[in-house]
N, C-alpha and C positions, 0 to 999 in steps of 0.2 A: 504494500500500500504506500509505503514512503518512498519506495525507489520511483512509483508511478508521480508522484506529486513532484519529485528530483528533477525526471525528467520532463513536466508538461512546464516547469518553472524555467528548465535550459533551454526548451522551442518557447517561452515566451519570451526569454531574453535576447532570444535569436530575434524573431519578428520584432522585437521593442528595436532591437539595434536598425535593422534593415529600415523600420520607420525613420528612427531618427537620420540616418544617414539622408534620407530622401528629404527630411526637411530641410537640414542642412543643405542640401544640394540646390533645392530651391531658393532660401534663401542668399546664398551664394549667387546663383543665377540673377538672380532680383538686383542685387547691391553693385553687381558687374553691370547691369544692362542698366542700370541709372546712372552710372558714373559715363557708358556710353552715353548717354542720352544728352550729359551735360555738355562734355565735351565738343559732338557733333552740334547742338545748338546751338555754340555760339559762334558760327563761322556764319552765319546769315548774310552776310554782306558780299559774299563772293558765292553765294548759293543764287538759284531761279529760283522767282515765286511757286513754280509749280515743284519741283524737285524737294524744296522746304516743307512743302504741303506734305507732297507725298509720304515724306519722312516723318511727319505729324502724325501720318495716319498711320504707321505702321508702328509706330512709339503708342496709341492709345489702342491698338489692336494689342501689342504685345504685353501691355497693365491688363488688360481685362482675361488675356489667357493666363496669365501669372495670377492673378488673384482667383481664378477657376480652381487652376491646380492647386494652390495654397490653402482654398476652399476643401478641395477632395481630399486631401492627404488631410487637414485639420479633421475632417469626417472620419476617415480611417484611425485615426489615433485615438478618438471619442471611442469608437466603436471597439478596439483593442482595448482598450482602461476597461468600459464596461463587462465587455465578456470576460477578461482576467482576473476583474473582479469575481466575477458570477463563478467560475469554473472555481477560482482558488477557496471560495466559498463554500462552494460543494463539497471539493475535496478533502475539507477542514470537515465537515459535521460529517463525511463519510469515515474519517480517519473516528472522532470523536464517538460511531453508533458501533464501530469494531471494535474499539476500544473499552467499550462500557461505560463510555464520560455522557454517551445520550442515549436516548432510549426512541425508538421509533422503530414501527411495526411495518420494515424494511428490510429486504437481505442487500448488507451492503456491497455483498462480492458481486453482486448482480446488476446492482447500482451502479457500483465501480467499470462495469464491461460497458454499463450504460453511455457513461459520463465519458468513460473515454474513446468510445465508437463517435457520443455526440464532437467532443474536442477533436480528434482527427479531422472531421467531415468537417469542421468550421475553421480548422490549419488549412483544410485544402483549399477552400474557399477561399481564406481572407489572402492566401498566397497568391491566390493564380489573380485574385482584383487588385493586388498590392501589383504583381507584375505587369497588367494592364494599367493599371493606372501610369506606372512606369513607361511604360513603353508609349502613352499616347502622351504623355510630360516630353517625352525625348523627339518627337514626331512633331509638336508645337512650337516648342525650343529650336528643334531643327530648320524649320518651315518658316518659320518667323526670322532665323537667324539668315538664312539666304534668302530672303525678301528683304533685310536691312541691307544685306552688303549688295545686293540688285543696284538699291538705292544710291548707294555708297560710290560703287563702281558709276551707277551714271552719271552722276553729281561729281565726279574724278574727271570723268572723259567730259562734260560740259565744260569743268573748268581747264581743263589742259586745251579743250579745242579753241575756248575765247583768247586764249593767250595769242595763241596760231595765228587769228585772222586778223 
């Protein structure tokens, strides 16, 4: 009974890390693409009105998908606290009804297959939406990142070609 509680404690610390790392990432991500943001803004005066624009709009396209994913992964964490909670709970008054410390008109070896049939099937879950969520973060980040440097690159070749004529 206690090795089972050992172990569903090292896959929560697993999943706990692999969250934090992706917030971390995000956050990173965010602090990077603001200091972008300040940077390229203030060269306006050798920028086209339309090129400026463009780069506006892909600066407030890029806050609203970062605040998505910071939305989802905050969801994700919520929902890890909770069930960790819920399971470490379980585990406690299952250990507590083997024990003799509670009394309830349950077999808790039966329980226990229960509990940890239900925890598997809810590791499977939250891993494969932990790694979609992942992978449509990195597809965002992606897609948004070479639609800046699109930008970047035109607003290059506009300025190198006005020099030309």
């Amino acid at each position: 009974m206690r090795s089972m509680e050992e172990v569903w404690q090292k896959q929560m610390r697993s999943l706990q890390s692999s969250l934090s790392i992706a917030k971390k990432s995000l956050a990173l991500d965010d602090s990077q693409r603001n200091s972008d943001a300040s940077v390229n803004g203030n060269d306006e005066k050798e920028t086209s009105w339309e090129t400026h624009n463009n780069f506006r709009l892909h600066e407030s396209n890029r806050g609203r998908s970062m605040s998505a994913g910071i939305s989802v992964i905050t969801r994700l964490a919520e929902e890890f606290e909770q069930r960790s909670q819920v399971f470490g709970d379980d585990a406690k008054f299952l250990v507590e009804v083997k024990s003799g410390q509670a009394e309830a008109s349950l077999d808790p070896d039966s329980e226990l297959r229960r509990l940890k049939q239900m925890f598997e099937a809810w590791k499977k879950d939250y891993g494969s939406r932990l790694r979609e969520t992942k992978v449509i973060l990195n597809k965002l980040g992606n897609e948004e990142g070479s639609s800046a440097d699109k930008v970047r690159k035109k607003w290059w070749g506009r300025r190198n070609s006005t020099r030309m004529n």
